[in-house]
C-alpha positions as CSV (number, residue, x, y, z in Angstrom):
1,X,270.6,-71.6,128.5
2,X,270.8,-70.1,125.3
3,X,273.2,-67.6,125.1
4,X,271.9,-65.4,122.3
5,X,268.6,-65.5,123.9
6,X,269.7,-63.9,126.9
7,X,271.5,-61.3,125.3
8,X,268.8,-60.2,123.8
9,X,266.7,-60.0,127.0
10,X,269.3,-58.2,128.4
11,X,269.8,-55.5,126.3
12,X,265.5,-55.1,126.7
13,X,265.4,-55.1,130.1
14,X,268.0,-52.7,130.4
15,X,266.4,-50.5,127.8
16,X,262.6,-50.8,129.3
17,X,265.0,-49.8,133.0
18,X,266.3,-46.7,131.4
19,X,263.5,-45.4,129.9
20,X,260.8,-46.0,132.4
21,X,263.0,-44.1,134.9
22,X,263.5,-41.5,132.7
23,X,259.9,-40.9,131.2
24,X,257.7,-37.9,133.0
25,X,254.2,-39.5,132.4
26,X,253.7,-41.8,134.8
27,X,250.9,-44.3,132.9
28,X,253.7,-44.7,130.7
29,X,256.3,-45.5,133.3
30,X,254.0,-48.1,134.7
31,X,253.4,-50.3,131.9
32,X,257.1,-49.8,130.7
33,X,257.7,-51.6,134.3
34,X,255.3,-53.8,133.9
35,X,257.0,-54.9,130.7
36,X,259.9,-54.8,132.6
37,X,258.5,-57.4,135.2
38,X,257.2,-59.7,132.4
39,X,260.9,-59.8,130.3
40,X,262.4,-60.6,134.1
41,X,259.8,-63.5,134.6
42,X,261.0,-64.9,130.8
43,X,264.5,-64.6,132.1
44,X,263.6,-66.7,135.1
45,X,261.9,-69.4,132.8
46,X,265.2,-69.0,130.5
47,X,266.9,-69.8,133.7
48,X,264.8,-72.5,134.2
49,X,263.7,-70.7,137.8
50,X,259.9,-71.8,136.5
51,X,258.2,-71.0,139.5
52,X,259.5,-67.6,139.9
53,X,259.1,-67.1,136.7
54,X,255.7,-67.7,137.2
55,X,255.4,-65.4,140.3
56,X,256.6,-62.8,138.7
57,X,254.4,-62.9,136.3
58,X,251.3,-63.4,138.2
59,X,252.5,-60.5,140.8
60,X,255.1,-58.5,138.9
61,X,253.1,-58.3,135.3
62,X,249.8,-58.4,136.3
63,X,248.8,-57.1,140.1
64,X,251.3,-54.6,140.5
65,X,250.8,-53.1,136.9
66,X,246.8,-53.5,137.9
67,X,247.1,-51.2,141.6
68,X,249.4,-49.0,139.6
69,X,247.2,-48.1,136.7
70,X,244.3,-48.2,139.3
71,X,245.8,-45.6,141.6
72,X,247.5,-43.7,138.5
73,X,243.4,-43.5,137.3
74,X,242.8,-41.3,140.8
75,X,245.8,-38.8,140.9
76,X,247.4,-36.2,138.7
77,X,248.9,-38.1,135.3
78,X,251.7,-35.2,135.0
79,X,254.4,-34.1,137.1
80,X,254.3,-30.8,137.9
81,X,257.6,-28.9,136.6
């Protein structure tokens, strides 16, 4: 493991965490957590975890992100104040 590596994903993943939670427009929340998902599956290879790295990536980057935008496509973008 390379320490410096991981501190740096880190200190992204955290910040992608804290502002998808905290953003109103939800298209921008879901591909905030999709880049979310796809920093967690390069920890997981950084861990060397490579299949769940790999699984992550497949299901947390790319299908969930996909149904989300998808479904995001058929409702109301905005939240209603």
């Amino acid at each position: 493991m390379i320490v410096s590596i991981d501190l740096i994903l880190l200190f992204f993943v955290v910040v992608i965490a804290i502002a998808a939670i905290t953003l109103r427009d939800l298209l921008s929340a879901v591909i905030l957590l999709g880049a979310y998902s796809f920093l967690m599956a390069l920890i997981w290879v950084e861990l060397q975890s490579v299949d769940v790295g790999f699984t992550e990536a497949a299901v947390g980057a790319g299908a969930t992100t996909a149904f989300l935008v998808a479904t995001i496509s058929r409702t109301v973008r905005w939240e209603k104040k």
